[in-house]
C-alpha positions in Angstrom: 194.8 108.5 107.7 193.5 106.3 104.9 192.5 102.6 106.1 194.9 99.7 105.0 193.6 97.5 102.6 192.7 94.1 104.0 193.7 90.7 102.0 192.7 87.3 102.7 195.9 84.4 103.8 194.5 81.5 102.3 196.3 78.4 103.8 196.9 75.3 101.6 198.4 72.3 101.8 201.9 70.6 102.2 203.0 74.3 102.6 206.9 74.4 103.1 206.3 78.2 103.3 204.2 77.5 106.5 206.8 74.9 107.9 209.2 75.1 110.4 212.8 73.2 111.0 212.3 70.9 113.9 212.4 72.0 117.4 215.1 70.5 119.1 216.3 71.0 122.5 219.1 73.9 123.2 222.0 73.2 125.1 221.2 75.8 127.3 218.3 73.2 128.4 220.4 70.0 128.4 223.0 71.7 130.4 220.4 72.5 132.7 218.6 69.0 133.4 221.8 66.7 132.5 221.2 65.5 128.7 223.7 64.8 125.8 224.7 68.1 124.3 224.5 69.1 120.9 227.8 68.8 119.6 229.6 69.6 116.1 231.8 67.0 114.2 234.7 67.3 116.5 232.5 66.2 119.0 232.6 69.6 121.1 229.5 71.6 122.1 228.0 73.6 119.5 229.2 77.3 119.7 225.8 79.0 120.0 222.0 77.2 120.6 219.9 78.2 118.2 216.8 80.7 118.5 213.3 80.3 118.3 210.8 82.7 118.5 208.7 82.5 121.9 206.7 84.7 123.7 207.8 86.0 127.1 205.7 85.1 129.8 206.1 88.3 132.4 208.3 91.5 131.7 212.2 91.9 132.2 215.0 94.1 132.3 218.2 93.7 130.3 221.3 95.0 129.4 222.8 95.5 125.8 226.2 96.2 125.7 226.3 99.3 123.8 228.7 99.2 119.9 227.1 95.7 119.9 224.9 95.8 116.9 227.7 95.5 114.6 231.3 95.6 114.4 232.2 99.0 112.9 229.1 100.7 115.7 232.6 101.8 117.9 234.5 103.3 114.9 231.8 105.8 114.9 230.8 106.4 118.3 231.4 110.5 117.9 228.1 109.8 116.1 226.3 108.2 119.1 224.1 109.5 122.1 225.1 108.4 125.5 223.9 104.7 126.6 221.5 104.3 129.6 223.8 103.3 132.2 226.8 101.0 133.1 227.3 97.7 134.3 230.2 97.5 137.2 232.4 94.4 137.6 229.3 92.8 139.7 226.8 93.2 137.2 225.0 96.4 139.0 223.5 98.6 136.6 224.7 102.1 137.8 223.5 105.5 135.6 226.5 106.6 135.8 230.0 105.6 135.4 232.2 104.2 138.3 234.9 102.7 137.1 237.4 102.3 133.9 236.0 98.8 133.7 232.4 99.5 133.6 230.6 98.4 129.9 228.2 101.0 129.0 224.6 99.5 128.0 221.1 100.0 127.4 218.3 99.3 129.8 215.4 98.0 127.8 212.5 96.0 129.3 211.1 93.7 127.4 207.5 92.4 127.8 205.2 90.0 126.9 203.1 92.3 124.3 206.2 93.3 122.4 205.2 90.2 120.3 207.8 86.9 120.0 211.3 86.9 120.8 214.4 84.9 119.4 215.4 82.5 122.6 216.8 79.3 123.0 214.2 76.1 123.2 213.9 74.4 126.3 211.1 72.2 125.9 211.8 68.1 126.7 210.1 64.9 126.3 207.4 63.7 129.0 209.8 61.3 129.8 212.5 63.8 130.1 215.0 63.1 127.2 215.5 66.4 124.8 213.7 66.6 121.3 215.9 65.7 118.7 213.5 65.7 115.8 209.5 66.2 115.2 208.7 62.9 116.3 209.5 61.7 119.9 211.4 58.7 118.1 212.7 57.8 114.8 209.4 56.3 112.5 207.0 57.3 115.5 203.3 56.5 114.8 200.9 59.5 114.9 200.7 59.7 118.7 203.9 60.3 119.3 204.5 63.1 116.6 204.7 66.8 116.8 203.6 68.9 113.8 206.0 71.1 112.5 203.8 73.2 110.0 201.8 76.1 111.4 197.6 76.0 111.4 197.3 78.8 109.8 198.9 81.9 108.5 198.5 83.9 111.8 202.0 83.4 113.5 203.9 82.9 110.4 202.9 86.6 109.5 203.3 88.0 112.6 206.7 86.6 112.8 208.1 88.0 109.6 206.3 91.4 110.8 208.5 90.7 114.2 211.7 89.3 113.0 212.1 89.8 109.4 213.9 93.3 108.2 213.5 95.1 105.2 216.5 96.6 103.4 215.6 99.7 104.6 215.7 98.7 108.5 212.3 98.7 108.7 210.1 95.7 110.0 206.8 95.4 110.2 206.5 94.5 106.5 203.3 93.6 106.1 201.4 94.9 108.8 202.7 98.7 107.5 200.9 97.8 104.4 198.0 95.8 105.1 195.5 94.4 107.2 195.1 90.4 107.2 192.5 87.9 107.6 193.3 84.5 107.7 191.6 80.8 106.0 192.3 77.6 106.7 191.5 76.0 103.1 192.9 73.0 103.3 195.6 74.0 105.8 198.7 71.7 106.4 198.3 71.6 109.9 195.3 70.6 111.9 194.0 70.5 115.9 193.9 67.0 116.5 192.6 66.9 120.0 189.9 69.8 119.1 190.2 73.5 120.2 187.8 75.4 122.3 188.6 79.0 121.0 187.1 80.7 117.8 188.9 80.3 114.7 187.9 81.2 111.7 187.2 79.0 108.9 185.7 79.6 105.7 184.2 82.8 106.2 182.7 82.3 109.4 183.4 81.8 113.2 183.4 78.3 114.5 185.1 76.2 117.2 187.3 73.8 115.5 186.6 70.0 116.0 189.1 67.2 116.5 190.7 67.1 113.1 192.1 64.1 110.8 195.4 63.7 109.0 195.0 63.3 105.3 191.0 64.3 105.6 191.6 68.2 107.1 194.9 68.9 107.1 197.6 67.7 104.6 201.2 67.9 106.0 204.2 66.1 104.0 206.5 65.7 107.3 206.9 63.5 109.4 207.8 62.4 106.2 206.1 58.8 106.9 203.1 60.5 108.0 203.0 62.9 105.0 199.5 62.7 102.8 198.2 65.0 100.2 194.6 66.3 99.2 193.0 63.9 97.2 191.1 64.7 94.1 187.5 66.3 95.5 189.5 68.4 97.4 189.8 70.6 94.4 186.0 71.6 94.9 186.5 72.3 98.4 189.5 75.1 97.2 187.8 76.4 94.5 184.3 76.8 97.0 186.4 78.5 100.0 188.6 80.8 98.0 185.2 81.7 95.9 182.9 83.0 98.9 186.3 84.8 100.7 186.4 86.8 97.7 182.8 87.3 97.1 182.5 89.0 100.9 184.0 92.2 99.4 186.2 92.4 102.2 189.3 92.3 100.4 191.9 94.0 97.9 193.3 90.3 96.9 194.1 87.3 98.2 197.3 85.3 99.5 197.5 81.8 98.6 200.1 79.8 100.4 201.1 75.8 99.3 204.1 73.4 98.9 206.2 74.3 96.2 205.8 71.6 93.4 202.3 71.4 94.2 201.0 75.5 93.8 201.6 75.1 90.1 198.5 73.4 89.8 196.5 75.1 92.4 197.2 78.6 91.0 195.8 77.2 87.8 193.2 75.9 88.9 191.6 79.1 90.8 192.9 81.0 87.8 189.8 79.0 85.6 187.4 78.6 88.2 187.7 81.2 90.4 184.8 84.2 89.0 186.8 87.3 90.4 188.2 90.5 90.0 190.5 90.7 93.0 194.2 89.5 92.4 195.4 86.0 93.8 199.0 85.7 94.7 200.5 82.4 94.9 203.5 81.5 97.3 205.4 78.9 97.7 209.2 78.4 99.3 211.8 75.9 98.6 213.0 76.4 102.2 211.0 76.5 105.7 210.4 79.4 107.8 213.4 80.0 109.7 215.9 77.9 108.1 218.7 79.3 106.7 218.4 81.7 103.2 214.7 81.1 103.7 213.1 82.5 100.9 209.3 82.1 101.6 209.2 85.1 103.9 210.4 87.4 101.1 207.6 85.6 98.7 204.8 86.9 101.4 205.4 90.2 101.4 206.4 90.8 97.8 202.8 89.3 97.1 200.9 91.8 99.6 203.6 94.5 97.4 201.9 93.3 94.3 198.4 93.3 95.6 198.6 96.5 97.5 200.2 98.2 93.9 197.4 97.7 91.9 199.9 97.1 88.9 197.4 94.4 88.2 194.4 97.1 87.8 193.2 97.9 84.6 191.4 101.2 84.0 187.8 99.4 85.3 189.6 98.0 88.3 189.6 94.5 87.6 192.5 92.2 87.9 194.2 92.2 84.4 196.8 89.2 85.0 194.3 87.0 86.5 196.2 84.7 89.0 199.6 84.8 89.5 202.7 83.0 91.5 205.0 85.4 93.2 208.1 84.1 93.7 212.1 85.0 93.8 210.6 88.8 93.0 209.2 87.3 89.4 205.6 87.5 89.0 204.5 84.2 86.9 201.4 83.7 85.0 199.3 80.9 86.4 199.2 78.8 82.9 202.6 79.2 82.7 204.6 78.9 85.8 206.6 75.0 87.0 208.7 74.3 89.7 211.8 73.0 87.9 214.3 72.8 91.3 213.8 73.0 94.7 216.0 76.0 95.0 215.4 79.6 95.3 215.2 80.4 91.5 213.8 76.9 90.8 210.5 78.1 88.7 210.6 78.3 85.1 207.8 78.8 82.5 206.5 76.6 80.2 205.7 76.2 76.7 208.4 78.4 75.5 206.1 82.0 74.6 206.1 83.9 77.9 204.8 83.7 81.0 206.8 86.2 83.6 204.5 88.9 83.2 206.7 91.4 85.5 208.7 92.1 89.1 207.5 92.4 92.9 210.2 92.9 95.7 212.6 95.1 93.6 213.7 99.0 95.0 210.1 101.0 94.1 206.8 99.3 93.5 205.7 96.3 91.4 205.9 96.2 87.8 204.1 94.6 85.1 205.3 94.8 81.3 203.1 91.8 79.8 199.6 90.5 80.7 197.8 87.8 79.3 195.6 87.1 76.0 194.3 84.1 77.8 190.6 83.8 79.6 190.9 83.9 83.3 189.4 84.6 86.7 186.3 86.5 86.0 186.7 85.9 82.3 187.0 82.6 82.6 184.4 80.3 80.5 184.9 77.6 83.4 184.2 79.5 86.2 182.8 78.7 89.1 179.6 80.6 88.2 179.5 79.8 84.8 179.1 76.2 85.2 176.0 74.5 85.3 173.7 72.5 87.8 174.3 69.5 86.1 175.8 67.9 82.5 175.5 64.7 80.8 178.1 61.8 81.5 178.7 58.3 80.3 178.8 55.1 82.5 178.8 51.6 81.1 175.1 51.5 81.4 175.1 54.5 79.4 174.4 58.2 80.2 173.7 59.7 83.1 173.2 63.0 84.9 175.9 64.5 87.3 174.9 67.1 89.7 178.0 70.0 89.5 176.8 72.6 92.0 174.7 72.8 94.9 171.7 75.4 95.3 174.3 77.9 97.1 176.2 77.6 93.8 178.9 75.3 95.1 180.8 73.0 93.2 180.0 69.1 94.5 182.8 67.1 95.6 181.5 64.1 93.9 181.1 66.7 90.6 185.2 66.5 90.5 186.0 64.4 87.0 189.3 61.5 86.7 191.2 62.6 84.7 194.1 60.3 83.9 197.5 61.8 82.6 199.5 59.0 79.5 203.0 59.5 79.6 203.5 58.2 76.1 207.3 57.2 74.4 209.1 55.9 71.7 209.5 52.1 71.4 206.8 51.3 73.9 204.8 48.6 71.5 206.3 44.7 72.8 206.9 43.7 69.5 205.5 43.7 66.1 201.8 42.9 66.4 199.7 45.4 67.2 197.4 43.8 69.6 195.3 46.3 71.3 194.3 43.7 74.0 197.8 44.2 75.5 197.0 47.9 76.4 196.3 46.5 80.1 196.8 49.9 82.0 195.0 51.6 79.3 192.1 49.3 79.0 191.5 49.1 82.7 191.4 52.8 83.4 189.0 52.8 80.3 186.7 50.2 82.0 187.1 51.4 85.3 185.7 55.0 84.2 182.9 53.4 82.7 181.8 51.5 86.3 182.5 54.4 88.5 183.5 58.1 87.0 181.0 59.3 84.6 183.0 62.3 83.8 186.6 60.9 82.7 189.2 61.4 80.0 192.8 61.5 79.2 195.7 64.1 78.8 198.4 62.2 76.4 201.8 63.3 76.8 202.9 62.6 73.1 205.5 63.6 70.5 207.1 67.1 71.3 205.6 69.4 70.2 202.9 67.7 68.2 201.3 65.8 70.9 201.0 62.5 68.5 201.6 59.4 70.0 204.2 57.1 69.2 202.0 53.9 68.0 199.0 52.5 66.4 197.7 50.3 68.8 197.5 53.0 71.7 196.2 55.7 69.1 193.4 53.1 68.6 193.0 52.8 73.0 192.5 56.5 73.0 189.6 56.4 70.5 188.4 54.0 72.2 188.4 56.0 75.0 186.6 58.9 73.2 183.8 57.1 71.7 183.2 55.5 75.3 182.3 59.4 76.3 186.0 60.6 77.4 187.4 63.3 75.5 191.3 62.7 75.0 193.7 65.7 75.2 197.2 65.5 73.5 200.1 67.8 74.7 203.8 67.7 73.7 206.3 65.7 76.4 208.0 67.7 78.9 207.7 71.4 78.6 207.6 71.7 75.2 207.5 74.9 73.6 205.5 74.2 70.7 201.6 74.4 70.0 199.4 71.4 69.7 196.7 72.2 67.4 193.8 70.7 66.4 194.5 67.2 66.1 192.7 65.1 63.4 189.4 64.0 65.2 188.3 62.6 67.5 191.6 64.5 69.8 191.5 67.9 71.3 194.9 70.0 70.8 196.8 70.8 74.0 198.3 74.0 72.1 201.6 74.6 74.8 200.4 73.3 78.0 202.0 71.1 80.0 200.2 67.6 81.1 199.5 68.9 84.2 198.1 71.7 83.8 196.0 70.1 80.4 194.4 68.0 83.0 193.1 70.5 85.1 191.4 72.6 82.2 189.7 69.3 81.0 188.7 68.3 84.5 186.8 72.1 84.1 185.8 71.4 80.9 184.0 68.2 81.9 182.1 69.7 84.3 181.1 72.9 82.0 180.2 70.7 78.7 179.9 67.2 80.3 181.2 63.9 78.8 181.6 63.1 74.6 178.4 61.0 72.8 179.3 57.5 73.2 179.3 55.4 70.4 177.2 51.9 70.6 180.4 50.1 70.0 183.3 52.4 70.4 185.5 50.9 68.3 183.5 51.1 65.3 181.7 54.6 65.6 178.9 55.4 63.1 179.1 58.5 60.7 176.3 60.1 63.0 178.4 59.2 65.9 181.2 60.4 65.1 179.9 63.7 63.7 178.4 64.4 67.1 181.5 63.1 68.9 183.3 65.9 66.6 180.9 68.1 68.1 181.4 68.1 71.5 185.1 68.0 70.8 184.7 71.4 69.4 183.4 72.9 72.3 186.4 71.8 74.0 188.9 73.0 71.6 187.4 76.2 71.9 188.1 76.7 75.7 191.6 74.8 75.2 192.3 77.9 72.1 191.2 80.1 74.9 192.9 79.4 78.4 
């Protein structure tokens, strides 16, 4: 038999896809020990406790009640074999029948190896009252928290190969298909007291260490406890997903993340990321388990797409570059926003394409459109395409900034600010035009200058023409450039025009969105380094602006481009 191809899980952060509803004490367990019941809003016990998957911890025999499976099983029992056996009055499981009374079932044992099973939670406090929510009180500090998310993709997969069903009957749905290795990138979940056995991480073997909240792992719940990766963390994704890929283990790769946050991710690997293999982004509005989940469905559709090879071309190299699978759409990394946090909530922007086909439909994945823009391995911003090192601009003027290591890594410290200007009508106080009174602007200006020598600015302007709406900022933002920070402009909102080439010293946006602007000049930085600075950048020379104009056109190219 032919082996199954092997993808990489890549685990990100803030992942509602790799949450879980809290785990609250069943009835079934506060019967038991004496607590409070569950009740509905009549105040009566709930109906039924609700299940969560646990492993059995020794073997054991039940009894199904045979026609139980669904209601109209009886109305075609002429269709069925015999059952196992019969249960008498007493509960004694006979083979054969004894009396008119007897309920005919089905012996199964079930054992520890069969993998999780739906049962009802009994777990309490240490001091003996039930669970009632992740934390073991409302606002709990850190110590007194339980983390909902899962470490890695391990159990999440094997519990929609265990519990979830295809519409053919069928489970295992993505073991059938594939075999899985899985990453902790920057996971949203962590060990916080340490854990002996191997994990992997990265692509090697390694006990894990005591990890930190907001430094290793990035949950969003407990709510109060919720952080997100900060800015050099994007050096840290773009190095781990790199050398997974570069192992040639793998058919493609599995990126999981919250949902209004994978927009930019998927972006992001899509420019830096120098691959053929496809990446799958995923995403759910809903956790694992809750009701009308719709992550689990994401997952598979994604190892559908990969396992396809829709995304081939006639070399064998990924034609769609990254992509964001979600409610059996298959996005195009540029182009793909959350818009909703419902099933259905993604949308594309900029109003000239961006679905590029289907996954999860009857038959296999489709693809009608792929795109003219530079990605993955084409990418002019990829990871191996940038340099050691480019020129930036501090206040004491320029500098060199290291961008890779000598394994070809991008530096943490390489990552550039990159500060998005939500710009609107009517903003100027009043009639004069003082530029002094820019104080936001003026201090992120002067803040680049003492401590980020890579820095610029994506303006959110007129829609779709990226202009903004007065004077006196337009005159901050050159500023800005002829301190050494190029200045993007993009349309408000998800506009569906093109930004072209502004009149200098601006770089056209054409139709991205702000967001996803600032992550192409954050690569651009690092590939072309800062803009000359003028000796007094608010009155820049002929020869300074000319060779401001010149490193503005490098830009524009890889903007035209990506």
């Amino acid at each position: 038999m032919p082996a199954k191809p092997r993808i990489a899980h890549l685990a990100g952060s803030n992942a509602t896809i790799q949450n879980s509803p809290p785990l609250v004490t069943s009835n079934k367990a506060r019967e038991k020990y004496g607590l409070p019941l569950v009740t509905g809003s009549d105040g009566a016990p709930l109906r039924f406790d609700v299940l969560r998957a646990q492993r059995l911890a020794a073997p054991v025999t039940v009894y199904v009640e045979q026609f139980s499976a669904h209601p109209l099983e009886r109305d075609a029992a002429e269709l069925y074999g015999p059952p196992d056996g019969y249960l008498d009055s007493k509960g004694a499981f006979h083979k054969e029948r004894r009396g008119a009374d007897d309920t005919p079932v089905y012996e199964i044992t079930l054992r520890p190896e069969d993998g999780v099973y739906p049962l009802p939670y009994m777990a309490r406090q240490a001091d003996g009252r039930a669970w009632e929510e992740d934390c073991a009180r409302p606002l709990a500090p850190e110590q007194q928290a339980r983390q909902p998310f899962y470490p890695d993709g391990a159990r999440l997969f094997e519990e929609i190969d265990r519990l979830g069903i295809g519409e053919k009957g069928i489970g295992n749905l993505i073991s059938g298909r594939a075999e899985i290795d899985f990453y902790r990138v920057v996971p949203s979940s962590g060990y916080t007291k340490g854990l002996a056995a191997k994990l992997r991480t990265d692509v090697g073997e390694g006990d894990i260490a005591a990890e930190v909240r907001g430094r290793d792992f990035f949950p969003y719940r407990p709510y109060h406890l919720g952080p997100a990766p900060p800015r050099p963390a994007l050096a840290r994704i773009a190095n781990a997903v790199q050398r997974v890929l570069a192992t040639g283990k793998y058919a493609g790769a599995v990126w999981t993340q919250g949902s209004p946050r994978i927009e930019e991710t998927v972006y992001w690997l899509n420019l830096l990321i120098d691959t053929a293999l496809p990446i799958c982004g995923n995403a759910s509005q809903r956790p694992h388990g809750q009701l009308s989940n719709d992550g689990d469905k994401n997952i598979v559709d994604s190892v559908d797409y990969i396992v396809s090879r829709v995304w081939a071309d006639a070399g064998g190299r990924n034609r769609a570059g990254v992509v964001l699978v979600q409610d059996q759409q298959v996005f195009a990394a540029r182009d793909v926003q959350k818009a909703d946090a419902r099933p259905g909530g993604y949308v594309v922007t900029g109003g000239h394409g961006g679905i590029l086909g289907a996954a999860g439909w009857e038959g296999p994945a489709v693809l009608n459109y792929v795109p003219a823009t530079r990605h993955t391995y084409l990418s002019a911003v990829n990871i191996t395409r940038l340099p050691a090192e480019v020129v930036g601009h501090l206040k004491s003027g320029e500098t060199r900034v290291p961008i890779k290591d000598g394994r070809g890594d991008v530096l943490e410290s390489a990552i550039p600010k990159v500060t998005i200007v939500k710009d609107g009508n009517y903003t100027v106080d009043d009639y004069d035009d003082d530029v002094s009174r820019e104080v936001d602007l003026l201090a992120q200006i002067e803040r680049n200058l003492a401590a980020h020598p890579l820095a610029g600015f994506v303006v959110e302007g007129l829609s779709p023409y990226g202009r903004l709406t007065s004077a006196v900022r337009t005159r901050v933002m050159r500023r800005a450039v002829f301190s050494g920070m190029p200045v993007v402009l993009v349309g408000r909102g998800n506009a569906g025009g093109f930004v072209p080439p502004p009149n200098a010293p601006f770089i056209g946006g054409r139709n991205l969105t702000a967001t996803k602007a600032r992550l192409l000049l954050m690569a651009c930085l690092m590939k072309v380094g800062s803009v000359p600075a003028a000796a007094d950048p608010d009155r820049p020379t002929a020869g300074e602006g000319e060779a401001a104009q010149t490193k503005i056109r490098e830009y524009q190219e890889v903007f035209d481009t990506h």
